[in-house]
DOGUMAR-600443 format. One line per 3 residues: number of its first residue (from 1); their letters; for each residue x, y, z of N, C-alpha, C, O. Coordinates in Angstrom, 1 decimal. Example, Ala and Ser with C-alpha at 12.3 -4.5 7.8 and 13.67 -1.06 7.14 Angstrom:
BEGIN
1) as) 13.2,-5.7,7.8,12.3,-4.5,7.8,13.2,-3.3,7.8,14.2,-3.3,8.5 | 12.8,-2.2,7.1,13.7,-1.1,7.1,12.9,0.0,7.9,13.4,1.1,8.0;
//
This chain:
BEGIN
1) xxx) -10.9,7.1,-1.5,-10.4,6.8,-2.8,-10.4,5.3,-3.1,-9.8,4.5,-2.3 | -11.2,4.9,-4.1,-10.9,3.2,-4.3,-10.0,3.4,-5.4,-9.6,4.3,-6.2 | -9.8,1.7,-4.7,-8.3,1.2,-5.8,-8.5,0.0,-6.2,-9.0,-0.9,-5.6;
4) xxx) -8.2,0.1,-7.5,-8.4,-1.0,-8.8,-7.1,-1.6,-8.9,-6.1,-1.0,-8.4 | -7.1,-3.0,-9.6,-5.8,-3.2,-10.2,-5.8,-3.7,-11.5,-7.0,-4.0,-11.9 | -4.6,-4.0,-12.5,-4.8,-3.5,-13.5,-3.8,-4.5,-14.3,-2.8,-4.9,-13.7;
7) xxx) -4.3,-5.0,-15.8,-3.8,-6.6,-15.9,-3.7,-6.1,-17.3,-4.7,-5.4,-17.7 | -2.7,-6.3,-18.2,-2.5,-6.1,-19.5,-2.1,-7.3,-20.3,-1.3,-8.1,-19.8 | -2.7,-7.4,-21.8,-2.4,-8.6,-22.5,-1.9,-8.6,-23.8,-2.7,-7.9,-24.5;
10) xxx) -0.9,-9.1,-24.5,-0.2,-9.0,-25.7,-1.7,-8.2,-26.8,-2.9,-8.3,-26.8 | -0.8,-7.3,-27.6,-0.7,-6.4,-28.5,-1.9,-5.7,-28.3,-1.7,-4.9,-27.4 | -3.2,-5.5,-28.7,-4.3,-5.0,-28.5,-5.0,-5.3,-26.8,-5.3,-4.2,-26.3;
13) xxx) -5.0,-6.0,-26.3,-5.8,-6.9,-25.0,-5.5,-6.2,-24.1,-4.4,-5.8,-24.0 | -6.4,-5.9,-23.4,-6.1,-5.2,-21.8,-6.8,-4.8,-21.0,-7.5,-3.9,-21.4 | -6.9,-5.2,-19.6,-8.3,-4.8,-18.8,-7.6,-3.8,-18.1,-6.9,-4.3,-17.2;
16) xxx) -7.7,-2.6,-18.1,-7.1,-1.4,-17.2,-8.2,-0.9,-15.8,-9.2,-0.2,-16.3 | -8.2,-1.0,-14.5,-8.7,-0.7,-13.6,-8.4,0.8,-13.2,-7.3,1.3,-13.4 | -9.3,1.5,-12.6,-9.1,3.0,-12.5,-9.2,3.1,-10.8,-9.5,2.1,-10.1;
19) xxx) -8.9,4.4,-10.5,-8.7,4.5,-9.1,-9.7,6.2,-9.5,-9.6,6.9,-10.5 | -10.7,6.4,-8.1,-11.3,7.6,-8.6,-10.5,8.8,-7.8,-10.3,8.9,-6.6 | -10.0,9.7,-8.8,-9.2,10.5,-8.9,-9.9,11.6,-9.7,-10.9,11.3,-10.4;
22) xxx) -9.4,13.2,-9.7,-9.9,14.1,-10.5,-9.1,14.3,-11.9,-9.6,15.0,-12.7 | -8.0,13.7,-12.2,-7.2,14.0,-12.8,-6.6,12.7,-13.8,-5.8,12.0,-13.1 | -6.7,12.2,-15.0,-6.4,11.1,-15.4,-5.0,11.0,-16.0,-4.6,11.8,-16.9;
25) xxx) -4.2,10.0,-15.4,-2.6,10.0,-15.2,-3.0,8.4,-15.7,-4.1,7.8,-15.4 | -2.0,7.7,-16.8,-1.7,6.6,-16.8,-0.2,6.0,-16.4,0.9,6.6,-16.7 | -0.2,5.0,-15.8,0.9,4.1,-15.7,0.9,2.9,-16.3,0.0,2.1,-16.2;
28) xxx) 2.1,2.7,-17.0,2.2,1.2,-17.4,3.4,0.6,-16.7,4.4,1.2,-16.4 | 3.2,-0.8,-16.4,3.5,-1.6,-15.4,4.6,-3.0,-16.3,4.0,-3.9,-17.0 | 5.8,-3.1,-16.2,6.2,-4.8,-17.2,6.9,-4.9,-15.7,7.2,-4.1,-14.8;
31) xxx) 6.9,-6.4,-15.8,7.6,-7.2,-14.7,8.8,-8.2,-15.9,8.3,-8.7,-16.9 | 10.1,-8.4,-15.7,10.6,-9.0,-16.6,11.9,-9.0,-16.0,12.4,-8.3,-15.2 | 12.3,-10.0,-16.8,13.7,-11.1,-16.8,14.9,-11.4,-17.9,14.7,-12.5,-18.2;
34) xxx) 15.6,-11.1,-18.4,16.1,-11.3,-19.4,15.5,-10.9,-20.7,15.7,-11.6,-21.7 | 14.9,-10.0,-20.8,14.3,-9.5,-21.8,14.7,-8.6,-23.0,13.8,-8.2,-23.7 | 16.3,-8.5,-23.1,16.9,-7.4,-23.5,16.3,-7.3,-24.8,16.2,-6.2,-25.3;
37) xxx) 15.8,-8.3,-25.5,15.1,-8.6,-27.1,14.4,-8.0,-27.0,14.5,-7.1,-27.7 | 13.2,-8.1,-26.2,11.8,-7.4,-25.9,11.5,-6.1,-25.6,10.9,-5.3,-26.3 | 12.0,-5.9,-24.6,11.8,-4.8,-23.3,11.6,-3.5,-24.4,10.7,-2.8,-23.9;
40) xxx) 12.0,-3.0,-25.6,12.2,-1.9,-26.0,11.2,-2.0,-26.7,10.3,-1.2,-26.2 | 10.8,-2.8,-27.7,9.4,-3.4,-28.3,8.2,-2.4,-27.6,7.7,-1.3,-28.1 | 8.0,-3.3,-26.1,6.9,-3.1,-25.6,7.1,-1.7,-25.0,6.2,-0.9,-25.1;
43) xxx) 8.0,-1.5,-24.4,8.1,-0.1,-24.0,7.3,1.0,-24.9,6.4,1.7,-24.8 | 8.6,0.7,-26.2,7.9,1.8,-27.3,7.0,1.8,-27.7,6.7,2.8,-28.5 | 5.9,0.6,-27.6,5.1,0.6,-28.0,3.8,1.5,-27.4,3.0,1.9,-28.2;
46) xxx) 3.7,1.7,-26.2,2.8,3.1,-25.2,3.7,4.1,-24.8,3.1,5.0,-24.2 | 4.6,4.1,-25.0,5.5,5.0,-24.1,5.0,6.2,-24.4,5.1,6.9,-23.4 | 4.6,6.7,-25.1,3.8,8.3,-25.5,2.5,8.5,-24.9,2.1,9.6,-24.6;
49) xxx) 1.8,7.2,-24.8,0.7,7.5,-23.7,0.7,7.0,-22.6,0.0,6.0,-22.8 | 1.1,6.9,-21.5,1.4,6.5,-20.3,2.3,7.9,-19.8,3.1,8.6,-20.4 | 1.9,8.1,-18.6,2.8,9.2,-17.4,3.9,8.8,-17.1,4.8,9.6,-16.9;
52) xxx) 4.2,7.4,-17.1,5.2,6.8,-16.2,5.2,5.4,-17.1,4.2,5.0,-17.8 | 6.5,4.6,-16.8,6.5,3.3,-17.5,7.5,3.0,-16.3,8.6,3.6,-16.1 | 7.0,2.1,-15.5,7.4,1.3,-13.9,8.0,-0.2,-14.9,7.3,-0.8,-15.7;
55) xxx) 9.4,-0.6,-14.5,10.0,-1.8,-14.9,10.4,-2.5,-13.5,11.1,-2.1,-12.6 | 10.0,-3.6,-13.6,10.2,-4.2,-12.2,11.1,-5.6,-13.0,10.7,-6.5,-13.7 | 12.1,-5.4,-12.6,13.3,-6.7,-12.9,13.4,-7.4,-11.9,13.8,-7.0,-10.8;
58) xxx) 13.0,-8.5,-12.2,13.5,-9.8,-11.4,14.4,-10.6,-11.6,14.3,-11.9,-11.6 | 15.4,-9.9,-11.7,17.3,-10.8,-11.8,17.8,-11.2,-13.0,18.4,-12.3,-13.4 | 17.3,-9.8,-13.9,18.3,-9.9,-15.4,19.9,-10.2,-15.0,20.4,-9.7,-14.1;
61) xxx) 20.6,-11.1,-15.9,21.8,-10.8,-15.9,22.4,-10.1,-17.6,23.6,-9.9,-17.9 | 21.0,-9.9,-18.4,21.6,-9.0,-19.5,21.1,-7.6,-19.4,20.7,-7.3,-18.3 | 21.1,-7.0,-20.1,21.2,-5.3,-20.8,19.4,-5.2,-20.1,19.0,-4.1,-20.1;
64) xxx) 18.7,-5.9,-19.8,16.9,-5.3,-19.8,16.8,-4.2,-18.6,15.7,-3.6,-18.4 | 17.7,-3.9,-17.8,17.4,-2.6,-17.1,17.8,-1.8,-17.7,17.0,-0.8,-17.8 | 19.0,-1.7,-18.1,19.9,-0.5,-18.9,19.1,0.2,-19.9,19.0,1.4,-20.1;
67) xxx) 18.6,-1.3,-20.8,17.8,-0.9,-22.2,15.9,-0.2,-21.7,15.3,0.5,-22.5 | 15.6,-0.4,-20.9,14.4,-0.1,-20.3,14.7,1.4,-19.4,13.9,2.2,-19.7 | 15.4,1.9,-18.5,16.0,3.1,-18.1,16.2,4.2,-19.4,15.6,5.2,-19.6;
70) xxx) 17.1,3.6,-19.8,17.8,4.5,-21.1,16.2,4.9,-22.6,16.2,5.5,-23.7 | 15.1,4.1,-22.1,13.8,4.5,-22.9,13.5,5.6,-21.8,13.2,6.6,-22.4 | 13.5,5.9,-20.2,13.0,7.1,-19.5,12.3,5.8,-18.9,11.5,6.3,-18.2;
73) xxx) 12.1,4.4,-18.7,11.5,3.5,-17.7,12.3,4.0,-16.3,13.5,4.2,-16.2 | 10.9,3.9,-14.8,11.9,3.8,-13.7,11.7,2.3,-13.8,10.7,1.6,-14.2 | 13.4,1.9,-13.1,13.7,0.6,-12.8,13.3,0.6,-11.7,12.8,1.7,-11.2;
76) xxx) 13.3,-0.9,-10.9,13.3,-0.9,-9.9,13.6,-2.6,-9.4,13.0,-3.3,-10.1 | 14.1,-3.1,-8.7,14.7,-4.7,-8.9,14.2,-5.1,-7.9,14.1,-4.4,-6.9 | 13.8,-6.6,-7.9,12.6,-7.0,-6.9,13.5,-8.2,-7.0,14.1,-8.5,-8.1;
79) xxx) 13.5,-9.0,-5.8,14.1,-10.8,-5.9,13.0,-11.4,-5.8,12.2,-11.4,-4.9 | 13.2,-12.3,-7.4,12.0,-12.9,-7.7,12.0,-14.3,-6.5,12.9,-15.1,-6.2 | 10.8,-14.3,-6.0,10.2,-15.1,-5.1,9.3,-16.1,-5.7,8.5,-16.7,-5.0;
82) xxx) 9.4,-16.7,-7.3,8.6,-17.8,-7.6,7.4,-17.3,-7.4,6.7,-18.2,-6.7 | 6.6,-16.1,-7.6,5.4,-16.3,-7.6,5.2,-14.2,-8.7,5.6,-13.1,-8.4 | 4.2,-14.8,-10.0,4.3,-13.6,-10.6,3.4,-12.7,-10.0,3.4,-11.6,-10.5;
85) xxx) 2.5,-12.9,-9.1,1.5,-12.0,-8.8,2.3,-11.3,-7.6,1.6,-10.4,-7.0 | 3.4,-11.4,-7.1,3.9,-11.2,-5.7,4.8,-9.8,-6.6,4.7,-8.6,-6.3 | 5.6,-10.3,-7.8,5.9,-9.7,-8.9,5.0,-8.0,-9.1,5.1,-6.7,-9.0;
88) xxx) 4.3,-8.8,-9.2,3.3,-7.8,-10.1,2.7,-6.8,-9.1,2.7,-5.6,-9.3 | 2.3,-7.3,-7.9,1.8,-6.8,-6.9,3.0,-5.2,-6.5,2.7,-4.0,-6.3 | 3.8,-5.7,-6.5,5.2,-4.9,-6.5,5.1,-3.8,-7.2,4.9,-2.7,-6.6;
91) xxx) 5.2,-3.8,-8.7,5.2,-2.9,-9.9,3.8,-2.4,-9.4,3.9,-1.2,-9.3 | 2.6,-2.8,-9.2,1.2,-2.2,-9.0,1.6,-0.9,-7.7,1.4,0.3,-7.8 | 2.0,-1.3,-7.0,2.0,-0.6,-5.7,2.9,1.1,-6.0,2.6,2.2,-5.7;
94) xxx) 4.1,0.4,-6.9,5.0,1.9,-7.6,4.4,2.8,-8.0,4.9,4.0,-8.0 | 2.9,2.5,-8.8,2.8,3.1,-10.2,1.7,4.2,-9.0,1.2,4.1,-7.9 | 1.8,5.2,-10.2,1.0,6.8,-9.7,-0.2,6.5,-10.0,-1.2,6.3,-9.3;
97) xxx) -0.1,6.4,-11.7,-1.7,6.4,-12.7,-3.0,6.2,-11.7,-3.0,5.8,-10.5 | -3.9,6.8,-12.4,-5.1,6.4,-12.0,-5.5,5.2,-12.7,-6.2,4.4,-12.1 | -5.1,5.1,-14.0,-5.4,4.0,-15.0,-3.9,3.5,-14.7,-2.8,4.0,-14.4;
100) xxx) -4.5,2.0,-15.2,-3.1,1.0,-14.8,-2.9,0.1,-16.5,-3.8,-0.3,-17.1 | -2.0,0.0,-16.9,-1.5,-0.4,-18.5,-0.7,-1.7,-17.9,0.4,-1.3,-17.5 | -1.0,-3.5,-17.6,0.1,-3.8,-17.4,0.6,-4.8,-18.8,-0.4,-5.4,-19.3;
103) xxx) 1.8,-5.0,-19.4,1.9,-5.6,-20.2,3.0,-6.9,-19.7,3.6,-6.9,-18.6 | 3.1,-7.8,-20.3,4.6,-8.9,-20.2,5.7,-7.5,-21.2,5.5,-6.5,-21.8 | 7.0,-8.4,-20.6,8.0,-7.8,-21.3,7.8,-8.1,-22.8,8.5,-7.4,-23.5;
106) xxx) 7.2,-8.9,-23.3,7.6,-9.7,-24.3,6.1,-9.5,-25.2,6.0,-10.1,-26.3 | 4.9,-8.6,-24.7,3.8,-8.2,-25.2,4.2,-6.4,-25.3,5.0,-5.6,-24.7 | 3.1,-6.4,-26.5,3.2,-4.6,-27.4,1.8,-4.9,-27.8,1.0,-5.8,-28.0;
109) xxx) 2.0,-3.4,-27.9,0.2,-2.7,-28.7,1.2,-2.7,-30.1,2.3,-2.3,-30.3 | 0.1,-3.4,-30.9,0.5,-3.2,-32.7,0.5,-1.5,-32.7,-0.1,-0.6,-32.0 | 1.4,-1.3,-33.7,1.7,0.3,-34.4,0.9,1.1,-34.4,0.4,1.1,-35.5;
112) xxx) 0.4,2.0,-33.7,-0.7,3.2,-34.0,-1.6,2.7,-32.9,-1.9,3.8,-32.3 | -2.1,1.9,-32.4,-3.5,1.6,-31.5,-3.3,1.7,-30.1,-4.2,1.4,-29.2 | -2.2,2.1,-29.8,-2.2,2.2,-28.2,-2.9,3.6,-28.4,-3.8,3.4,-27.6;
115) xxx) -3.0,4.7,-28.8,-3.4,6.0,-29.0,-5.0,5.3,-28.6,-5.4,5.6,-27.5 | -5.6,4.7,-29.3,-7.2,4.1,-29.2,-7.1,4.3,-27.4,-7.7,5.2,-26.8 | -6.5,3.6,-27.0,-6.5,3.1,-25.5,-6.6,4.6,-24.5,-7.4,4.9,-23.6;
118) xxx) -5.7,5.1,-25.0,-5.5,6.3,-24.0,-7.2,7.4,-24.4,-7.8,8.2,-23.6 | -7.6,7.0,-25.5,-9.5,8.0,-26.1,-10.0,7.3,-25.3,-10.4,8.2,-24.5 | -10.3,6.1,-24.8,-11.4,5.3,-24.6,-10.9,5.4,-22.5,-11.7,5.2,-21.6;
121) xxx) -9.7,5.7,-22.4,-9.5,5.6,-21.2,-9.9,6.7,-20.3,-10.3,6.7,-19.2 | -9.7,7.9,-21.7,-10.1,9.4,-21.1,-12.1,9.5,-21.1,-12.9,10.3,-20.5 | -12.1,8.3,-22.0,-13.9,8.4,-21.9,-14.7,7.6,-21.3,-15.9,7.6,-21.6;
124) xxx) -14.1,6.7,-20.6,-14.3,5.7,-19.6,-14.2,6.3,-18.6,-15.2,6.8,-18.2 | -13.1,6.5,-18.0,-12.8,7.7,-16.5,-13.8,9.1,-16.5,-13.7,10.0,-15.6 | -14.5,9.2,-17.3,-15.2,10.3,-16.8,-16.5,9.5,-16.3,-17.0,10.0,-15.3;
127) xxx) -17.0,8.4,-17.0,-18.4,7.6,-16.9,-18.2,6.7,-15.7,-17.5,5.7,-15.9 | -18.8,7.0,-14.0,-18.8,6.3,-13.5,-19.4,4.3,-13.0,-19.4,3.7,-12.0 | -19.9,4.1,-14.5,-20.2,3.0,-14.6,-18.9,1.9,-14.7,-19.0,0.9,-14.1;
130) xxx) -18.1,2.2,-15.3,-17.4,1.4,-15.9,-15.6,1.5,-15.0,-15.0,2.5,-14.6 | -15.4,0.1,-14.9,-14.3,0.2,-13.6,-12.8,-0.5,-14.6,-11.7,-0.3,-14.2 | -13.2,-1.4,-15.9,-12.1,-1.2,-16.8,-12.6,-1.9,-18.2,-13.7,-2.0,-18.7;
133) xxx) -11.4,-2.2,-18.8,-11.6,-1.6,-20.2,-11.2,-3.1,-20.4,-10.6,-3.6,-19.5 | -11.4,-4.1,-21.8,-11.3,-5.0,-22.3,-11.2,-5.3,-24.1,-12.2,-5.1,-24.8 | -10.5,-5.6,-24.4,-10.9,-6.1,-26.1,-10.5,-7.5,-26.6,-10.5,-8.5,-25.8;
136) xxx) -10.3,-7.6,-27.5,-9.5,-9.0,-28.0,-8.1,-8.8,-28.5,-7.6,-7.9,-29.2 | -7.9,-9.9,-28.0,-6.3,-9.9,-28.1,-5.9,-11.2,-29.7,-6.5,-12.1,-30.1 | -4.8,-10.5,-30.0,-4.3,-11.1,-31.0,-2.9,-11.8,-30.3,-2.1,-11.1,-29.8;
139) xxx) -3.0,-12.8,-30.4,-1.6,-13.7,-30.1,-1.0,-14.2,-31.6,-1.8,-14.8,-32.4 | 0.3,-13.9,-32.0,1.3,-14.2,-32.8,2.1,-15.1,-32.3,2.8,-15.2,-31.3 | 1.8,-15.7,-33.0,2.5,-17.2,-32.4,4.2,-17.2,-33.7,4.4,-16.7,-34.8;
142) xxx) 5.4,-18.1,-32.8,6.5,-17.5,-33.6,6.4,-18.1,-35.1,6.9,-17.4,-36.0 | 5.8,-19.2,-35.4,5.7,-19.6,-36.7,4.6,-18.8,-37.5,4.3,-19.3,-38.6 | 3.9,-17.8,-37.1,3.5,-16.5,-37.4,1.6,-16.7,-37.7,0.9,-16.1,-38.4;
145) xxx) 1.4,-17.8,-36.8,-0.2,-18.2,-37.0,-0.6,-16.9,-35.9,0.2,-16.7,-35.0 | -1.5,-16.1,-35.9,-2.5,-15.7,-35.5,-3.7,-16.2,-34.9,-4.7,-16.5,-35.5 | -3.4,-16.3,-33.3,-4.8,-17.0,-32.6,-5.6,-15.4,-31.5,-5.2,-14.6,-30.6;
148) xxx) -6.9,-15.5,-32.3,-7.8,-14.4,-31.6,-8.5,-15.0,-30.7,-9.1,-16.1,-31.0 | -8.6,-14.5,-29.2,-9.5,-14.7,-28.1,-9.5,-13.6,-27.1,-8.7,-12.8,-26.9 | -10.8,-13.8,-26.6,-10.7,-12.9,-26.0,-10.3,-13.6,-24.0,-10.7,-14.7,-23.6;
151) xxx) -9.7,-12.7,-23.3,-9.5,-13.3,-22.1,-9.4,-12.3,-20.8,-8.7,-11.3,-20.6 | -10.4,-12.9,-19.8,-10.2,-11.6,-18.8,-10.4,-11.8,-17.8,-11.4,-12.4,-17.4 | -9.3,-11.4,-16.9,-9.3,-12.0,-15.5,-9.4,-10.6,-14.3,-9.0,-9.5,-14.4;
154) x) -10.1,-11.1,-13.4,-10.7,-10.0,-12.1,-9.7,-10.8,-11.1,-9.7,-10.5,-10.0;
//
């Protein structure tokens, strides 16, 4: 069985890596901190396509596990060690999926387009050419400018 790993980026953006498997399961992956503003955002924003939504907290002292549990996220609390890939590595290792969804706490799929993700994942996973998925990401910046690029990291 190979194993991919799997890197998600605010609202549309996301390179999802697959593991070859007969059966296509998604997991989505947040690593987060004080998020209690966010966490529900992004949650709800895939939570209908994804198998599982893995929350890896690294030393909230507000509501972001409670509020992330009480959506059906498993928690799971990790002591953050100053380093986010050690983070991440963590929440990767939990997740079941064959396909991997990872987002920030603080990143969402705009309204309606996570559904796009889960078509193109089910028709990607059958085509053994292709090992993940990529688009352009829209960054909302808080004074409400709009910066498009595209970004992708292996």
């Amino acid at each position: 069985m190979e194993r991919w790993l799997g890197y998600c980026f605010p609202l549309t953006i996301f390179l999802i890596f697959k593991f070859e498997v007969s059966c296509v399961k998604i997991s989505g992956c947040v690593i987060a901190k004080n998020e209690e503003k966010n966490i529900a955002r992004c949650i709800n924003s895939y939570k209908d396509i994804v198998d599982e939504v893995i929350v890896v907290d690294t030393g909230s002292s507000d509501r972001t596990a409670e509020i992330a549990q009480n959506l059906g996220a498993k928690v799971y609390h990790y002591e953050w060690q100053n380093d986010f890939a050690k983070a991440k590595n963590f929440a990767l290792s939990l997740a079941k999926g064959d396909w991997i969804i990872f987002l920030d706490a603080d990143e969402f799929f705009a309204e309606g387009h996570c559904y796009n993700v889960k078509k193109y994942i089910k028709l990607i996973h059958r085509n053994k050419r292709f090992d993940g998925i990529g688009c352009r990401m829209a960054n909302i910046q808080e004074n409400g400018e709009i910066i498009n690029y595209l970004r992708l990291r292996t």
